[in-house]
PQR file with spaces between the fields and no chain letter, atoms N, CA, C, O and H, PARSE charges and radii, in Angstrom:
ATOM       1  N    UNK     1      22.899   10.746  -11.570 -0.4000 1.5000
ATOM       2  CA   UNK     1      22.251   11.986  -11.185 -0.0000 2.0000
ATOM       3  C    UNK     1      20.800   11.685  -10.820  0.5500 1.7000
ATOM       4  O    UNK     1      20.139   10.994  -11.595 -0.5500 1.4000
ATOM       5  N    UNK     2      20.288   12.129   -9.758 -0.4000 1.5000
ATOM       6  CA   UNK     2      18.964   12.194   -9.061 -0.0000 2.0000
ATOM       7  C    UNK     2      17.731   13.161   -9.729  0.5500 1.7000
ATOM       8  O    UNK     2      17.419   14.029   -8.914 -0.5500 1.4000
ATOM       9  H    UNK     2      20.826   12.690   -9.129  0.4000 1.0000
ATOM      10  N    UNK     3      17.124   13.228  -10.704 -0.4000 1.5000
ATOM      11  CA   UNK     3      16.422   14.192  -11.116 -0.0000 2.0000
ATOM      12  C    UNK     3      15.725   14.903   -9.793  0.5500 1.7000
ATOM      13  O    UNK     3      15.390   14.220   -8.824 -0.5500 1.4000
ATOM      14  H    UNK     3      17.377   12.523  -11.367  0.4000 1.0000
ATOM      15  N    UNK     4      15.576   16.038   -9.830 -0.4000 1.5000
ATOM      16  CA   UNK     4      14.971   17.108   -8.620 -0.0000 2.0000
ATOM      17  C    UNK     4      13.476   16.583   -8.112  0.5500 1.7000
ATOM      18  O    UNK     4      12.961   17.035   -7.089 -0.5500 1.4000
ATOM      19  H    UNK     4      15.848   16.593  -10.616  0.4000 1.0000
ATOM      20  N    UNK     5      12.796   15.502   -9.008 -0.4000 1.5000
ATOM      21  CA   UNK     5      11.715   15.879   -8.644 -0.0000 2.0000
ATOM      22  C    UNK     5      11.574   13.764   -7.817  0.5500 1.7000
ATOM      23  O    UNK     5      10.539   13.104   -7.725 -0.5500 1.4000
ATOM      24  H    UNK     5      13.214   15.135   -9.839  0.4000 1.0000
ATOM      25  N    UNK     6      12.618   13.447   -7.515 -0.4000 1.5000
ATOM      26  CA   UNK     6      13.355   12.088   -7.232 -0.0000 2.0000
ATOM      27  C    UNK     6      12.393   12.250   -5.801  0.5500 1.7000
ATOM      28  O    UNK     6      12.118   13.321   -5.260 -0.5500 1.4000
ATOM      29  H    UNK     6      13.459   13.983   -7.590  0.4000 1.0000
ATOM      30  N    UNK     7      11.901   10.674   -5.282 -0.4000 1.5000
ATOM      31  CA   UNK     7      11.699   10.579   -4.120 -0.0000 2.0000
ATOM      32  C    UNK     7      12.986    9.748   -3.234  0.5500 1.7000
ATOM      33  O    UNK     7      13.430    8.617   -3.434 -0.5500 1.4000
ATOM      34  H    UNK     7      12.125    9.804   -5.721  0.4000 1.0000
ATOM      35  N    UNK     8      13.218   10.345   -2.624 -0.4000 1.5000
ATOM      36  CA   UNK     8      14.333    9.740   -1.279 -0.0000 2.0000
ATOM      37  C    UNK     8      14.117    9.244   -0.242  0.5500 1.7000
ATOM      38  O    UNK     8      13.028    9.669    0.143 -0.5500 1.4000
ATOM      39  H    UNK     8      12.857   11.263   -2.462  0.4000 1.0000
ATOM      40  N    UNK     9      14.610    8.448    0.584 -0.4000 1.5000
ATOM      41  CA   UNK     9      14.212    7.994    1.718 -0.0000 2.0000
ATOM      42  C    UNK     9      15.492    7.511    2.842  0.5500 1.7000
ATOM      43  O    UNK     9      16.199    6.509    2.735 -0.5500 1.4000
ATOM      44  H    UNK     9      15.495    8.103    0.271  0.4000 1.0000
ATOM      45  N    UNK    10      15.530    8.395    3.766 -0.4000 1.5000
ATOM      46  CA   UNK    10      16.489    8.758    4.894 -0.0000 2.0000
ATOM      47  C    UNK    10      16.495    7.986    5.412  0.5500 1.7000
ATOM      48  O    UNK    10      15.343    7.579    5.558 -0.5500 1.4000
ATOM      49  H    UNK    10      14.955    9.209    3.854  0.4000 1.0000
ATOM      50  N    UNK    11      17.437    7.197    6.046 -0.4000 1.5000
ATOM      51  CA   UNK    11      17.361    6.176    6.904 -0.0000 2.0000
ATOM      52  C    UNK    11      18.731    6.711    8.148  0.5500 1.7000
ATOM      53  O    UNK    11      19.874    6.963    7.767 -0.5500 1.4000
ATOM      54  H    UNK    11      18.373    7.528    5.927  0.4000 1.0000
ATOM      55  N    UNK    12      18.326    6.789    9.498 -0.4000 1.5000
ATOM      56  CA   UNK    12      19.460    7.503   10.158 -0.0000 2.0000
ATOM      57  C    UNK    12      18.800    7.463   11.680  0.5500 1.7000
ATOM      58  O    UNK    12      17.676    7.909   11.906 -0.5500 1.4000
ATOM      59  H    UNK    12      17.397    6.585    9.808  0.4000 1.0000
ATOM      60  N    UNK    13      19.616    6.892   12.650 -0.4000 1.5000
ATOM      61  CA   UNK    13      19.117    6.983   13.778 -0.0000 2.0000
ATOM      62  C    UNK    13      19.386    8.180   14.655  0.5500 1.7000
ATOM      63  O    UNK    13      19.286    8.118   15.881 -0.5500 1.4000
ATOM      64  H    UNK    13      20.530    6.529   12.466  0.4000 1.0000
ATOM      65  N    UNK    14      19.629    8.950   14.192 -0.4000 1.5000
ATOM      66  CA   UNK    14      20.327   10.619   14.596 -0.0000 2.0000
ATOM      67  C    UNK    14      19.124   11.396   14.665  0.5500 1.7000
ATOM      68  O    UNK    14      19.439   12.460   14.132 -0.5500 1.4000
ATOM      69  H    UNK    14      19.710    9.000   13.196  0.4000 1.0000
ATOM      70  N    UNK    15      17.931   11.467   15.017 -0.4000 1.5000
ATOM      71  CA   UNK    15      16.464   12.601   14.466 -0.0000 2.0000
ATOM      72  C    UNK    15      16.991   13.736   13.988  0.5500 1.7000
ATOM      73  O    UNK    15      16.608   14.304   12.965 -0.5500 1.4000
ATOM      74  H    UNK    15      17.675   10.603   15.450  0.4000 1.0000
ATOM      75  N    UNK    16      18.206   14.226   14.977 -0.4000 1.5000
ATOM      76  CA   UNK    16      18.545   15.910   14.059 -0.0000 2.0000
ATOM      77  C    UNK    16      19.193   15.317   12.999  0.5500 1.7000
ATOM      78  O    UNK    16      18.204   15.280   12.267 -0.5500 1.4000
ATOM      79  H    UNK    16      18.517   13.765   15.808  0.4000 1.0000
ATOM      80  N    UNK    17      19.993   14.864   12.387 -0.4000 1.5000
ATOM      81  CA   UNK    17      20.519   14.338   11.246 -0.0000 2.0000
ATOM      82  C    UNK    17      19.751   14.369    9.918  0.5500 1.7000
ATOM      83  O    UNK    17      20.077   14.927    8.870 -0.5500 1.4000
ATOM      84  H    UNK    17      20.796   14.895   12.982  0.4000 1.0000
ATOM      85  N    UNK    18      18.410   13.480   10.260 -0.4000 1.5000
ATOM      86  CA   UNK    18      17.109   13.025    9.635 -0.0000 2.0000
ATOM      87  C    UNK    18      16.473   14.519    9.309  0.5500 1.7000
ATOM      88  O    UNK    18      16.320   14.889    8.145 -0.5500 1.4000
ATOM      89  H    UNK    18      18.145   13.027   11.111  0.4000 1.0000
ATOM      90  N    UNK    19      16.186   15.186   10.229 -0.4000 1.5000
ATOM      91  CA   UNK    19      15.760   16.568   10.308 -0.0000 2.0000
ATOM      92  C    UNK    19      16.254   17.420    9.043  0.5500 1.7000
ATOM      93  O    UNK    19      15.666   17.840    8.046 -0.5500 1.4000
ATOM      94  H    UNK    19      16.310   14.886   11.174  0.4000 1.0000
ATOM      95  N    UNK    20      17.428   17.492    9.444 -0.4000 1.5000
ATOM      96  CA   UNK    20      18.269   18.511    8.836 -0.0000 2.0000
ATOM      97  C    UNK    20      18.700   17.879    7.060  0.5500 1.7000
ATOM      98  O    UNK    20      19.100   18.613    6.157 -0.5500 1.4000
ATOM      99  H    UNK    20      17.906   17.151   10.254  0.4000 1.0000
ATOM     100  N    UNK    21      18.570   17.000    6.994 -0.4000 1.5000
ATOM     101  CA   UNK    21      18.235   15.991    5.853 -0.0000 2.0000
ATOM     102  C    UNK    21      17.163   16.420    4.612  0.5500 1.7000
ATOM     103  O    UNK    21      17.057   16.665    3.410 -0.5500 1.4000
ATOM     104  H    UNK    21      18.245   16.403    7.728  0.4000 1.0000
ATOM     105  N    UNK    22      16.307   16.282    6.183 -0.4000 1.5000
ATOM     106  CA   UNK    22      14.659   16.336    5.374 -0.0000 2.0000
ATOM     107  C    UNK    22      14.685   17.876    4.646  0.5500 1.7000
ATOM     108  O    UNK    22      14.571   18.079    3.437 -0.5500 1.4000
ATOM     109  H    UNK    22      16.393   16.083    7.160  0.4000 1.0000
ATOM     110  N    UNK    23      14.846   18.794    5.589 -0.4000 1.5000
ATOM     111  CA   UNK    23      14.499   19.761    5.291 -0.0000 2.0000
ATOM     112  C    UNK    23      15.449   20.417    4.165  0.5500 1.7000
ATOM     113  O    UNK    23      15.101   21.037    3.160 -0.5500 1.4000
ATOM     114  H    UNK    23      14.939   18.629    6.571  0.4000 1.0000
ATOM     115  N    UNK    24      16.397   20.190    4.495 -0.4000 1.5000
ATOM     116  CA   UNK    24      17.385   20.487    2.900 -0.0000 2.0000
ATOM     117  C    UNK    24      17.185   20.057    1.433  0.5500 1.7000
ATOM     118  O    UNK    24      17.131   20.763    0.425 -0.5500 1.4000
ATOM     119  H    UNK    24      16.680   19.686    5.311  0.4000 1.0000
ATOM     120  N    UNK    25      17.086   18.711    1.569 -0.4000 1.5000
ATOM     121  CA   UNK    25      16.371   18.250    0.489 -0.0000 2.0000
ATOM     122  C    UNK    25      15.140   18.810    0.366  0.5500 1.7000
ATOM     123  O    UNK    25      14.878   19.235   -0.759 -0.5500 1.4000
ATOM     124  H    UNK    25      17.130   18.138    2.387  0.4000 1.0000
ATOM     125  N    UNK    26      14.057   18.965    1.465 -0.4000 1.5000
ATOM     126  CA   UNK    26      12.937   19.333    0.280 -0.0000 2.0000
ATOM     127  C    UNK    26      13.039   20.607   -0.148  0.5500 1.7000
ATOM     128  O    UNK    26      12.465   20.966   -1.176 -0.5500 1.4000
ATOM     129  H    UNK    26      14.270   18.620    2.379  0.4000 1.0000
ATOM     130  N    UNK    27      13.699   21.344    0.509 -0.4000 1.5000
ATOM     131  CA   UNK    27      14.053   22.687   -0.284 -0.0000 2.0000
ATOM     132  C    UNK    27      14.671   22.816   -1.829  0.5500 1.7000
ATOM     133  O    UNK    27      14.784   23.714   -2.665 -0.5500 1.4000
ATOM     134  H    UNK    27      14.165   21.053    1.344  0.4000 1.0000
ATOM     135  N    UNK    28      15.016   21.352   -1.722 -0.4000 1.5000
ATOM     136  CA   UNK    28      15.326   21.494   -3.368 -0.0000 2.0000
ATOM     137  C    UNK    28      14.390   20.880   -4.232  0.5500 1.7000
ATOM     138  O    UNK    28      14.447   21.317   -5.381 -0.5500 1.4000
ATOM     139  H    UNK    28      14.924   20.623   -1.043  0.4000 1.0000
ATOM     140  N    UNK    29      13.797   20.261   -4.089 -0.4000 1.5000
ATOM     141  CA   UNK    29      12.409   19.837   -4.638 -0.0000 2.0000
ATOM     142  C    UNK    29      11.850   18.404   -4.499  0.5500 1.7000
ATOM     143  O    UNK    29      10.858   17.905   -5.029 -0.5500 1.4000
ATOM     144  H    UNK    29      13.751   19.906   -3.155  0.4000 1.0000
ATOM     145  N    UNK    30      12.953   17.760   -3.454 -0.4000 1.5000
ATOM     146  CA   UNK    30      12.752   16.230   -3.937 -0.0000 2.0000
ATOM     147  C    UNK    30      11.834   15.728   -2.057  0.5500 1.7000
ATOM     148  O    UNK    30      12.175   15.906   -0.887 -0.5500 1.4000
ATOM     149  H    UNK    30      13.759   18.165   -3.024  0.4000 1.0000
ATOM     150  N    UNK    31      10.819   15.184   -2.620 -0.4000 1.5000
ATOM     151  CA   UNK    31       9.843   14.142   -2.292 -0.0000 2.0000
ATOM     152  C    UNK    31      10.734   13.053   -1.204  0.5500 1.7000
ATOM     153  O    UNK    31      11.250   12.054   -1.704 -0.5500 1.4000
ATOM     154  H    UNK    31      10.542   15.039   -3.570  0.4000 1.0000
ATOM     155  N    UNK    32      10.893   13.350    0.500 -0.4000 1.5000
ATOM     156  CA   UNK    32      11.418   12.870    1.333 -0.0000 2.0000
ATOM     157  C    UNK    32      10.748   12.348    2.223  0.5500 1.7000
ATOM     158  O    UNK    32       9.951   13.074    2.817 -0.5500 1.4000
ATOM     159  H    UNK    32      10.474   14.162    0.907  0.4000 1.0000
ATOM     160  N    UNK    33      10.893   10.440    2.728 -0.4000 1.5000
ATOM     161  CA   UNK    33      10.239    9.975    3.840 -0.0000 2.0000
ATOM     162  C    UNK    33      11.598    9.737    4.724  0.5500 1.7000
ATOM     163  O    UNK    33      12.717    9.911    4.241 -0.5500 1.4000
ATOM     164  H    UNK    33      11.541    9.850    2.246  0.4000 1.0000
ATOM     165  N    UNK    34      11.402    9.377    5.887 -0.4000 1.5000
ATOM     166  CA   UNK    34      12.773    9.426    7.031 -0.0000 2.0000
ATOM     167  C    UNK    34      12.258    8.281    7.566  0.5500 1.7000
ATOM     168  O    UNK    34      11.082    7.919    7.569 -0.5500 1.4000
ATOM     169  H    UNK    34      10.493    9.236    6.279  0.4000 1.0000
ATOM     170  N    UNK    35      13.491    7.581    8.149 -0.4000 1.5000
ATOM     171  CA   UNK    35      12.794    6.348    9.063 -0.0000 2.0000
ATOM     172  C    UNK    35      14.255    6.059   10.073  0.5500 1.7000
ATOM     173  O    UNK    35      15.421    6.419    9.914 -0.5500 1.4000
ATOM     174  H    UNK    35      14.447    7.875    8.146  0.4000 1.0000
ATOM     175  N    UNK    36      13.592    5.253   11.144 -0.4000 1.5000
ATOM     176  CA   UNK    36      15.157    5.427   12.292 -0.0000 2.0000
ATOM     177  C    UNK    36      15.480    4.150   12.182  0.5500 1.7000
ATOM     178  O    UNK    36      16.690    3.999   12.352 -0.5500 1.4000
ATOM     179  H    UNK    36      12.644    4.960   11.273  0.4000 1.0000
ATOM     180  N    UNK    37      14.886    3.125   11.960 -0.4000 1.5000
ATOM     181  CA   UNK    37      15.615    1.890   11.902 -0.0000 2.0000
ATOM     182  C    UNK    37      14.943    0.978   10.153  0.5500 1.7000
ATOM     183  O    UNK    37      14.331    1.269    9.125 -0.5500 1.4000
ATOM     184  H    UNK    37      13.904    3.247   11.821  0.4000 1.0000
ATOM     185  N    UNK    38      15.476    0.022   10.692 -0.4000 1.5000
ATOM     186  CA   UNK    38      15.649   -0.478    9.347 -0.0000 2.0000
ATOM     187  C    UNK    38      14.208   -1.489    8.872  0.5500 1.7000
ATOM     188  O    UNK    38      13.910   -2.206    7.917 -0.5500 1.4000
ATOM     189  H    UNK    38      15.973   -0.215   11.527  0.4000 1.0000
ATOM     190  N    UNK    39      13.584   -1.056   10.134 -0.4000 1.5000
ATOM     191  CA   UNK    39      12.141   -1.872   10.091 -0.0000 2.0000
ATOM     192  C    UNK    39      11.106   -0.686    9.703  0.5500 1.7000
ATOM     193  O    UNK    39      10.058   -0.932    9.105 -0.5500 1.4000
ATOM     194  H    UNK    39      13.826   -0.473   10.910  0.4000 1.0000
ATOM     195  N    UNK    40      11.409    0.349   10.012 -0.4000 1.5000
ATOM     196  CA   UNK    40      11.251    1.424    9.647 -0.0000 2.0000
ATOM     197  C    UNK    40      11.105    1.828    8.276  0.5500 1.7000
ATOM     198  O    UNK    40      10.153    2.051    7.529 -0.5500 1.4000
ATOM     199  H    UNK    40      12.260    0.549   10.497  0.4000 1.0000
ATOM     200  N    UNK    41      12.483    1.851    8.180 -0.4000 1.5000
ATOM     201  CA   UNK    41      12.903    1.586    6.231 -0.0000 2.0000
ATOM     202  C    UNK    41      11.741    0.911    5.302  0.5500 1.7000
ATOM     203  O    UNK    41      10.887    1.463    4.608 -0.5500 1.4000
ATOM     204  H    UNK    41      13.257    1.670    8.787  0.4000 1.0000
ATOM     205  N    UNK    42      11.995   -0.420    5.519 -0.4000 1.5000
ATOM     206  CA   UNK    42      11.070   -1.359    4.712 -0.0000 2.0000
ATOM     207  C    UNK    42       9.142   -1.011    4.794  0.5500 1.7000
ATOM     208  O    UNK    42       8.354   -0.976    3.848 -0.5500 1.4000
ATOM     209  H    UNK    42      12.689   -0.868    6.083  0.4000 1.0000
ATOM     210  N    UNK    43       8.915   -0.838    6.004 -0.4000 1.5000
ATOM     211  CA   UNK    43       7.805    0.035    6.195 -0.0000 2.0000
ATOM     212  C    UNK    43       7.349    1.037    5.414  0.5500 1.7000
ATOM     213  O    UNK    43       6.160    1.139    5.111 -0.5500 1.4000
ATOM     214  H    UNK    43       9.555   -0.866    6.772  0.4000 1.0000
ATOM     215  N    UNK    44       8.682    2.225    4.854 -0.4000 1.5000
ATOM     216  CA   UNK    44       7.871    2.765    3.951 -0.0000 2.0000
ATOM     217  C    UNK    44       8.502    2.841    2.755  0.5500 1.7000
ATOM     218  O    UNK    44       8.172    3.620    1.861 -0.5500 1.4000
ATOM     219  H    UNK    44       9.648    2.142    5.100  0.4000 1.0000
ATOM     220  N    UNK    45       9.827    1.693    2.671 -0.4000 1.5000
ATOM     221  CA   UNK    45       9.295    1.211    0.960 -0.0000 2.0000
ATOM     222  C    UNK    45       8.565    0.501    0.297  0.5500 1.7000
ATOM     223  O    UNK    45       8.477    0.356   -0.922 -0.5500 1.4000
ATOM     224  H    UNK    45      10.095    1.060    3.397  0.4000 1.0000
ATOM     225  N    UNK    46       7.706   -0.223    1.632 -0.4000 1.5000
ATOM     226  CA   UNK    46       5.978   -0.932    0.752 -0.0000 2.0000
ATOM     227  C    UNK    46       5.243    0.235    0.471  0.5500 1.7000
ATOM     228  O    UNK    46       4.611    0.259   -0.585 -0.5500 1.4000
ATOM     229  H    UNK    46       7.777   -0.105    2.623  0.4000 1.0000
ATOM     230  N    UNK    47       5.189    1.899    1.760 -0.4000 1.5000
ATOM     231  CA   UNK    47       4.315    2.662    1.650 -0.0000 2.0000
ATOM     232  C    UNK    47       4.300    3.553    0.118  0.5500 1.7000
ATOM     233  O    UNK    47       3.409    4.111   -0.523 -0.5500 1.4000
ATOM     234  H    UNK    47       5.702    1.879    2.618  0.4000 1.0000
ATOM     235  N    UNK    48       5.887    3.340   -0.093 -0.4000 1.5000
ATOM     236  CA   UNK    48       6.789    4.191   -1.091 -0.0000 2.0000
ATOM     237  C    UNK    48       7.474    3.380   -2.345  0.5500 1.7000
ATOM     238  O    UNK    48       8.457    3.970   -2.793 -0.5500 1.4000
ATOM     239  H    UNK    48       6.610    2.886    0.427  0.4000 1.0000
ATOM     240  N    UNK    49       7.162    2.192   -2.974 -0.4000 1.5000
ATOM     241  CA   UNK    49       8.241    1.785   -3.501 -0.0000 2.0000
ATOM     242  C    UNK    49       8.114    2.239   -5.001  0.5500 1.7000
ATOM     243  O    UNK    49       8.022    1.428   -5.922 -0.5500 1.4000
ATOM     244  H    UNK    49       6.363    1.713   -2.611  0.4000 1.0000
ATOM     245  N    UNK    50       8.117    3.558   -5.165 -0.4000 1.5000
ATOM     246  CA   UNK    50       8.818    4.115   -6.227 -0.0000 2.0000
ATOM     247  C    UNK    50       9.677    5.000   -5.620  0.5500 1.7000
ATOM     248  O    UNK    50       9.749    5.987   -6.351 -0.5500 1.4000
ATOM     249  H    UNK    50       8.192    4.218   -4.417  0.4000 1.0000
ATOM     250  N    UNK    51      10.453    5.152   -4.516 -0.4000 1.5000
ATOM     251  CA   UNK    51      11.448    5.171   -4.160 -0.0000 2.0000
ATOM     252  C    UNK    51      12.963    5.409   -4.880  0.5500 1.7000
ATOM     253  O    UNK    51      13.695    4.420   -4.895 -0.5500 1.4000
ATOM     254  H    UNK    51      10.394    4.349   -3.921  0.4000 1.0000
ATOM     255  N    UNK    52      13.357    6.375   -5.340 -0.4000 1.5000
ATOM     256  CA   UNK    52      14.740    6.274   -6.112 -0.0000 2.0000
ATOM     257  C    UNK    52      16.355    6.559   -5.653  0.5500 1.7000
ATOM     258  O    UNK    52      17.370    6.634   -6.346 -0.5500 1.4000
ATOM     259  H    UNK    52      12.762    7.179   -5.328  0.4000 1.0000
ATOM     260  N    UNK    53      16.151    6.686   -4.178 -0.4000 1.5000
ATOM     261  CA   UNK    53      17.454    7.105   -3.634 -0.0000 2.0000
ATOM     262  C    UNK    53      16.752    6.525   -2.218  0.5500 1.7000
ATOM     263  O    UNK    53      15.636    6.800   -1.777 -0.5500 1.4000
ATOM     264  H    UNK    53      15.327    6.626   -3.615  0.4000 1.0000
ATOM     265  N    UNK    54      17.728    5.673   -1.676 -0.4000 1.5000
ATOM     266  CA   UNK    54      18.383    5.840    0.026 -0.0000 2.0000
ATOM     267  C    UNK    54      19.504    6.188    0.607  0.5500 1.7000
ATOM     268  O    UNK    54      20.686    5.910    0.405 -0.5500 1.4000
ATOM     269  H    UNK    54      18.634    5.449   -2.034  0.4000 1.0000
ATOM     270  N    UNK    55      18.971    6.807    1.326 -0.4000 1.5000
ATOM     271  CA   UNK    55      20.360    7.958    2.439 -0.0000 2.0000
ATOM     272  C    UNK    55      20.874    6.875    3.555  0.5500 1.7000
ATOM     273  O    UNK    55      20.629    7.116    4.737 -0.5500 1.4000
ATOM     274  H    UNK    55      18.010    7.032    1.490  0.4000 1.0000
ATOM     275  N    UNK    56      21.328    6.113    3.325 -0.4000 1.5000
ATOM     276  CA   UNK    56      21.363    5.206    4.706 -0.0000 2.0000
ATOM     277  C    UNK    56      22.945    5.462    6.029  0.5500 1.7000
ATOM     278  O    UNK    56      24.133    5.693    5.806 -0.5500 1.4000
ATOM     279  H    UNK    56      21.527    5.917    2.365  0.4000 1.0000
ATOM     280  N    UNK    57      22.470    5.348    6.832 -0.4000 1.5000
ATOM     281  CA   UNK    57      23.726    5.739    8.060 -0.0000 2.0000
ATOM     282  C    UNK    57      24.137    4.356    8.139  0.5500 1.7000
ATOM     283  O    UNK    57      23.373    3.487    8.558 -0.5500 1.4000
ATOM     284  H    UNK    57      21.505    5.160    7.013  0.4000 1.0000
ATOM     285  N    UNK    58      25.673    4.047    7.634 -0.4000 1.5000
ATOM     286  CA   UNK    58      25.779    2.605    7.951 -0.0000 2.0000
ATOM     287  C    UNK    58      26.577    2.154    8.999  0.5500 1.7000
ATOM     288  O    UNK    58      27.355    1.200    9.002 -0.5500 1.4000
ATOM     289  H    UNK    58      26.294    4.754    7.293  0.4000 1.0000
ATOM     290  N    UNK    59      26.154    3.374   10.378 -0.4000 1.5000
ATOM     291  CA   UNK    59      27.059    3.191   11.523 -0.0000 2.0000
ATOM     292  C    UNK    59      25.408    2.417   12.420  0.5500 1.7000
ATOM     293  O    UNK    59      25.655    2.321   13.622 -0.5500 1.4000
ATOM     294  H    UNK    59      25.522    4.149   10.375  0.4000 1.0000
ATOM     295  N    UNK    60      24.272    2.024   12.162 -0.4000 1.5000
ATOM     296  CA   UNK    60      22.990    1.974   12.780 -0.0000 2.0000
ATOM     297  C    UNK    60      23.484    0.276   13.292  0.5500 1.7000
ATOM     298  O    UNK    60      22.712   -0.418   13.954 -0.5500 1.4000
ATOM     299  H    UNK    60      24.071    2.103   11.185  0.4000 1.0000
């Protein structure tokens, strides 16, 4: 289980996907960065690495 107040980090080359992601989750309380590729990703788990969930699309 993800406590609500969990930071996540989207990984998805879809922007509406990412979008619609983002915004759902933060409606529930949790702390969301998005990124489209995987260079992306790592980018902001140096910016982020207390980080506790990735959303990853593993069709990228």
């Amino acid at each position: 289980m993800v406590p609500p107040d969990a930071r996540l980090l989207i990984v998805d080359d879809d922007p509406a996907i990412r979008e619609f992601l983002k915004n759902r989750l933060t409606m529930e309380g949790y702390e969301v960065s998005e990124a489209e590729d995987a260079e992306k990703a790592l980018e902001r788990l140096e910016e982020h690495p207390d980080t506790d969930l990735i959303l990853l699309d593993l069709n990228l």
